[in-house]
VMD Tcl script that draws the C-alpha trace (Angstrom):
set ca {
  {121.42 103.82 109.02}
  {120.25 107.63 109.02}
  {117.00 109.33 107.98}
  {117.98 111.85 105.16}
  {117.50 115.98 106.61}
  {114.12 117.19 107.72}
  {112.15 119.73 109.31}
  {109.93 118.48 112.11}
  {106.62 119.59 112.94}
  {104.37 118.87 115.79}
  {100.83 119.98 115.90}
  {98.75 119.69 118.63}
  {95.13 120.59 117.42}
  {93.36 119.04 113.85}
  {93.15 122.91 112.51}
  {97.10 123.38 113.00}
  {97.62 119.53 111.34}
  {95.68 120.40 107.96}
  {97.18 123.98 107.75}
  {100.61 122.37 107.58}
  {99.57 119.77 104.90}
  {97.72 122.74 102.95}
  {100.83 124.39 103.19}
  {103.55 122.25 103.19}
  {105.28 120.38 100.01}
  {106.74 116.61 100.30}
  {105.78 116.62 103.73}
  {105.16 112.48 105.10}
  {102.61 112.21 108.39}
  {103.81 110.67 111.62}
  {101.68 107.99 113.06}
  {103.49 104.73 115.06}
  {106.09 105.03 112.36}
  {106.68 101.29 112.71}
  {106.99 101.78 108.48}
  {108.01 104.88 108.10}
  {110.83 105.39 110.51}
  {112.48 102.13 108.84}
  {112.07 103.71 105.38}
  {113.15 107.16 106.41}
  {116.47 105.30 107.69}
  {117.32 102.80 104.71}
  {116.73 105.95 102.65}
  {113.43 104.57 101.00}
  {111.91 107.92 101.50}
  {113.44 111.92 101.13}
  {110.60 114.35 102.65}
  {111.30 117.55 102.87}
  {109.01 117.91 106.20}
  {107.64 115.30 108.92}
  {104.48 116.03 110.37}
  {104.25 114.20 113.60}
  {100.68 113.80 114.59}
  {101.20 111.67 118.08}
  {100.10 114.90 120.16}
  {96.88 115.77 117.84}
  {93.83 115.60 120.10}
  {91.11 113.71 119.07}
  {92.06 111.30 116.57}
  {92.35 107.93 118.93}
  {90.29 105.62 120.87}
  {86.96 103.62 119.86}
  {83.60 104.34 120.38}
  {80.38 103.21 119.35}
  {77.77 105.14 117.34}
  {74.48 104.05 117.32}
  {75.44 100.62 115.70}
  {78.59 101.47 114.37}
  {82.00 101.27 115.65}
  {84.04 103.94 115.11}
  {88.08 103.91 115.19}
  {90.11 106.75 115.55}
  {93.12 106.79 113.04}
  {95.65 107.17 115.90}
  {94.04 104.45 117.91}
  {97.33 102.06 119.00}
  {96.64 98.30 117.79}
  {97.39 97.33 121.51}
  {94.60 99.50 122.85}
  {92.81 97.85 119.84}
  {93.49 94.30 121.36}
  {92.28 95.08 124.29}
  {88.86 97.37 123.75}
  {86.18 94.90 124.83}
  {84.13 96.84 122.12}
  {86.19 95.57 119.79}
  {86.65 91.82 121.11}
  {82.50 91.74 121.38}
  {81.41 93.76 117.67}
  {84.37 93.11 115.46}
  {86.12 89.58 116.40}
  {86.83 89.11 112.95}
  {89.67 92.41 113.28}
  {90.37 91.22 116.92}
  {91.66 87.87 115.48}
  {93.71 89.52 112.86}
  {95.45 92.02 115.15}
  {96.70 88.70 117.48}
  {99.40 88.02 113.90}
  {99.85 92.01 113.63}
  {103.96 92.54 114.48}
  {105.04 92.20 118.20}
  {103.83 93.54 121.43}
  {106.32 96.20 121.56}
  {105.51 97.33 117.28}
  {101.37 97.44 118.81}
  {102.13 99.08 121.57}
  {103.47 102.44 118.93}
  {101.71 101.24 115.87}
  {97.99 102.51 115.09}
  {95.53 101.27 112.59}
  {95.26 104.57 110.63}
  {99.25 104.40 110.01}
  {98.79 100.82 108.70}
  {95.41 101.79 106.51}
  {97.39 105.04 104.84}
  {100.65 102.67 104.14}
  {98.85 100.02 102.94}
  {101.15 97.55 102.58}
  {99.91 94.37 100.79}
  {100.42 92.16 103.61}
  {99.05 94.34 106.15}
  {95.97 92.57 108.24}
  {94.09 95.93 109.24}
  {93.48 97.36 105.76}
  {92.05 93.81 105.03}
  {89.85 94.32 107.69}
  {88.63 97.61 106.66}
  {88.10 95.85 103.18}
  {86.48 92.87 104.82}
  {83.70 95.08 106.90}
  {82.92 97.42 103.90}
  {84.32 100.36 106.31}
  {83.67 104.10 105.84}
  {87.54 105.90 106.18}
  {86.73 109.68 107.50}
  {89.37 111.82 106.22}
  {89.68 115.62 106.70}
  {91.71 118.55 105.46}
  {91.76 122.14 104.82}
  {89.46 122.12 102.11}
  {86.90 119.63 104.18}
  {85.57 116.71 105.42}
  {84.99 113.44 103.19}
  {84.28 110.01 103.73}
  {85.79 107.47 101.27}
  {84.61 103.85 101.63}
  {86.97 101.08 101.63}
  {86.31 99.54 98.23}
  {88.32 102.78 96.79}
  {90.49 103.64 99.64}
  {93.13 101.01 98.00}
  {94.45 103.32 94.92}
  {97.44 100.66 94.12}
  {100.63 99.67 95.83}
  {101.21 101.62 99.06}
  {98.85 104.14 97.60}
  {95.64 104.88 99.56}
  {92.92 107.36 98.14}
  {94.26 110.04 100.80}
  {95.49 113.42 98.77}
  {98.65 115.16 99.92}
  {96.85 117.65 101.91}
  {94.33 115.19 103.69}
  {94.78 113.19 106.45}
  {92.97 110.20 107.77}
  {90.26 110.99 111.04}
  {88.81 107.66 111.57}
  {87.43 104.44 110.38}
  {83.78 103.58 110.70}
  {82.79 100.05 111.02}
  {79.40 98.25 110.67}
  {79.61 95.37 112.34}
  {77.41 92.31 111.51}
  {74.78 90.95 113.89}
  {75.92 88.84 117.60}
  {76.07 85.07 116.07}
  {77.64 85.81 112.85}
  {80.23 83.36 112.18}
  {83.96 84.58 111.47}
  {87.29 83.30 110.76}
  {90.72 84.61 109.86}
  {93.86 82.87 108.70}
  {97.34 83.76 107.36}
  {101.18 82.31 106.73}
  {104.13 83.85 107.99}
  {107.56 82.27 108.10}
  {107.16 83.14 111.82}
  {104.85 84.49 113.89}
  {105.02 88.49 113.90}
  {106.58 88.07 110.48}
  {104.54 90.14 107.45}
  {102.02 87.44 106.20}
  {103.17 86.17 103.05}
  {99.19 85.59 102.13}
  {95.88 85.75 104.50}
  {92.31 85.67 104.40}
  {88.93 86.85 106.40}
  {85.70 85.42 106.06}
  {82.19 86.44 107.23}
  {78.82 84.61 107.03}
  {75.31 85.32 107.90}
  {72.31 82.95 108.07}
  {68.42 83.38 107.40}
  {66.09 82.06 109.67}
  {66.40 79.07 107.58}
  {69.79 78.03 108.45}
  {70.93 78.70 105.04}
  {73.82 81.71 103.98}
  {72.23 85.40 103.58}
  {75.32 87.36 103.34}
  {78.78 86.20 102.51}
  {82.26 88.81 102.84}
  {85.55 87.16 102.25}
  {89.12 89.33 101.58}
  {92.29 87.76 100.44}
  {95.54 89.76 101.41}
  {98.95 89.68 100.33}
  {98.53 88.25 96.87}
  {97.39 91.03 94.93}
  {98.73 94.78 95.36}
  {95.89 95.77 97.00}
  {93.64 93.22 99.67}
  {90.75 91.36 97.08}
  {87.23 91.16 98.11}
  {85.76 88.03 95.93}
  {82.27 89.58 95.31}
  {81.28 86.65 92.83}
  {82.02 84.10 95.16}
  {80.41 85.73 97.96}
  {77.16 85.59 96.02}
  {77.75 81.95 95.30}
  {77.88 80.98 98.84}
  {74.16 82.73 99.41}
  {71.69 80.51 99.58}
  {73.66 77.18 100.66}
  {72.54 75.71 103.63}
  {75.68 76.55 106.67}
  {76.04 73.21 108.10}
  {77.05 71.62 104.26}
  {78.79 74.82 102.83}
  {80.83 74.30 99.48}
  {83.60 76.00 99.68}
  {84.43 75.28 96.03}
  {83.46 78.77 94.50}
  {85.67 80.73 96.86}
  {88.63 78.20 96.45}
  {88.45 78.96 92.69}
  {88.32 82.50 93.13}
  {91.33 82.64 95.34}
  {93.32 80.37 92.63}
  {92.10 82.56 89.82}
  {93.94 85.75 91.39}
  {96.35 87.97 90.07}
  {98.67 87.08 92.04}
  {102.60 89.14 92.63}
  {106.15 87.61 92.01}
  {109.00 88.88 93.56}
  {112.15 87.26 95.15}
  {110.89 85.73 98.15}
  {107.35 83.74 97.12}
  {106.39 83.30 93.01}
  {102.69 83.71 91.75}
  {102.28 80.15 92.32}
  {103.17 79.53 95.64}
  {100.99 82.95 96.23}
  {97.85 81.41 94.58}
  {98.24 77.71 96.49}
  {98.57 79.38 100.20}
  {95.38 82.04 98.72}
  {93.43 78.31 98.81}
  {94.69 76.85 101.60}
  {94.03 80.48 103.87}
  {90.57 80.73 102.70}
  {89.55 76.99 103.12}
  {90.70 77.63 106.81}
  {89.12 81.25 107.28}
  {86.22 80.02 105.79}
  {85.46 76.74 107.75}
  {85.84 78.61 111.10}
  {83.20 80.87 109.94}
  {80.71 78.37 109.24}
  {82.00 76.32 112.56}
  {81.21 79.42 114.58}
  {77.93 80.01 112.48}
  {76.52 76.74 113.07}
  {77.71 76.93 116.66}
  {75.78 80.37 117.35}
  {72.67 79.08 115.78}
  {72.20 75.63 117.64}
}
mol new
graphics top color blue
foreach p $ca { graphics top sphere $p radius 0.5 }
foreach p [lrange $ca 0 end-1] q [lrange $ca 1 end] { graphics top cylinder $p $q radius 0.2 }
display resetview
C-alpha cells in the first residue's frame, strides 16, 4: 500500500496553519493520522496537499476555565487518560477513552482528529455530543464556536469548512455526584464499536431525576442524542428509574445496514448498550447521594 503524491507542509505557528488552508486547494489536516494515514494508503483519499499540524503550538493539553474544561484539538487520547482533570470532571469521556483503539493508536491519536473524522463508531465525538460541548474552531477569516448538536453535518462530515480548522473543545461538566455510565460492543476489545451508548443523570434535592443526557453511537450516521427520552426520565425518582422510554427510543432509531451488522442487529445491541449505560448511571447516582 502507498499514499497517492503530495506536497507536505508543516507549520509551526496557528497564523502560518490558517494561511495555508486559506490558500491551499484539496489540502487534508494532519492530526494522529490513525484514519487518515490508512486512507491515504488504501487510496481512500487523493489530496493534493497535507498539512501536518503535530508541531503547531498551542493547540494541546487540558485546562480548566472557570468551570469548564477545555481540550485542545491536538490533545493525545493517552495524555487524555491520564489528566486527573479529566478522570475527576468528565468520567463519563474517561470511561469511553479505556475502549478507544490500543495503547500504541492513543499514544499518536488526539481527540480533535477523531471529532473532525467523525466516524460513526467513534467514542469521543459521542462524548462531545453527550456533554453538549462548545468545538472552537479558527481560520483566516476568524474565530467561531460551533456547538456539538451541529458539529455532526452527516457521514464523516463535521461542520468544519475547508479553510477552518478545529482549536479546542469546551466542556461543561455536570456537578461532583452525578451519576454516569458508558457501554459499547466490539468483536474485540480495541475493535471500532459496532454500537455504544453514554448516559448522564442528575438528581434534585428530592432524590428524583432533574436532568437526563443519553447518546447512542454507531447506529445512525451521526452519534443520536434522545432528547424526548431524556425529558421522560425527569421527574422519576433515581432509586426506581424506568428505563422503558429510553429503551424505545434506542429501538425506534434509524439505524445503518451494511455488510458486517443489519439494521436489526444495530437496533437490538442500541437496547441492550443503553439499558447497561443507563443502570450504571443511576447505580453511581444513588451511590453519591446516600
Amino acid at each position: 500500500m502507498k499514499a497517492p503524491p503530495f506536497a507536505y507542509h508543516r507549520p509551526t505557528t496557528r497564523e502560518e496553519l490558517a494561511g495555508l488552508l486559506a490558500s491551499l486547494d484539496n489540502a487534508k489536516v494532519l492530526a494522529g493520522g490513525q484514519s487518515l494515514m490508512p486512507m491515504l494508503n488504501l487510496r481512500l483519499l487523493f489530496p493534493d496537499h497535507l498539512i501536518d499540524i503535530n508541531r503547531v503550538e498551542g493547540l494541546a493539553g487540558v485546562r480548566r476555565e472557570g468551570d469548564a474544561v477545555v481540550i485542545g484539538a491536538m490533545t493525545r487520547q493517552s495524555d487524555l487518560l491520564a489528566s486527573p482533570i479529566v478522570r475527576e470532571r468528565l468520567p463519563a469521556l474517561a470511561e469511553a477513552l479505556v475502549h478507544v483503539g490500543h495503547m500504541q493508536t492513543r499514544s499518536r491519536g488526539t481527540i480533535g482528529g477523531s471529532c473532525c473524522h467523525l466516524d460513526p463508531s467513534a467514542e469521543q465525538p459521542a462524548m462531545a455530543v453527550l456533554h453538549d460541548a462548545i468545538f472552537e474552531v479558527a481560520g483566516a477569516r476568524g474565530r467561531r464556536t460551533v456547538p456539538a448538536a451541529d458539529w455532526c453535518a452527516g457521514m464523516l462530515q463535521s461542520a468544519l469548512e475547508d479553510d477552518e480548522y478545529l482549536e479546542a473543545i469546551r466542556f461543561e461538566p455536570w456537578r461532583p455526584g452525578s451519576g454516569y455510565g458508558f457501554a459499547e460492543y466490539a468483536r474485540r476489545h480495541g475493535d471500532f464499536a459496532i454500537v455504544g451508548c453514554g448516559a448522564l443523570l442528575d438528581t434534585d434535592a428530592a432524590g428524583r431525576i432533574a436532568r437526563a443526557a443519553v447518546v447512542i453511537f454507531g447506529v445512525e450516521p451521526s452519534p443520536v442524542r434522545l432528547a424526548a427520552a431524556e425529558a421522560a426520565l425527569v421527574g422519576q425518582p433515581a432509586e426506581a428509574l424506568d428505563p422503558a422510554p429510553v429503551l424505545a427510543a434506542a429501538e425506534a432509531l434509524d439505524a445503518m445496514d451494511d455488510i458486517h451488522v443489519t439494521a436489526a442487529y444495530r437496533r437490538r445491541l442500541a437496547v441492550a448498550m443503553a439499558k447497561r449505560a443507563l443502570g450504571d448511571a443511576a447505580r453511581r447516582l444513588t451511590k453519591d447521594r446516600t
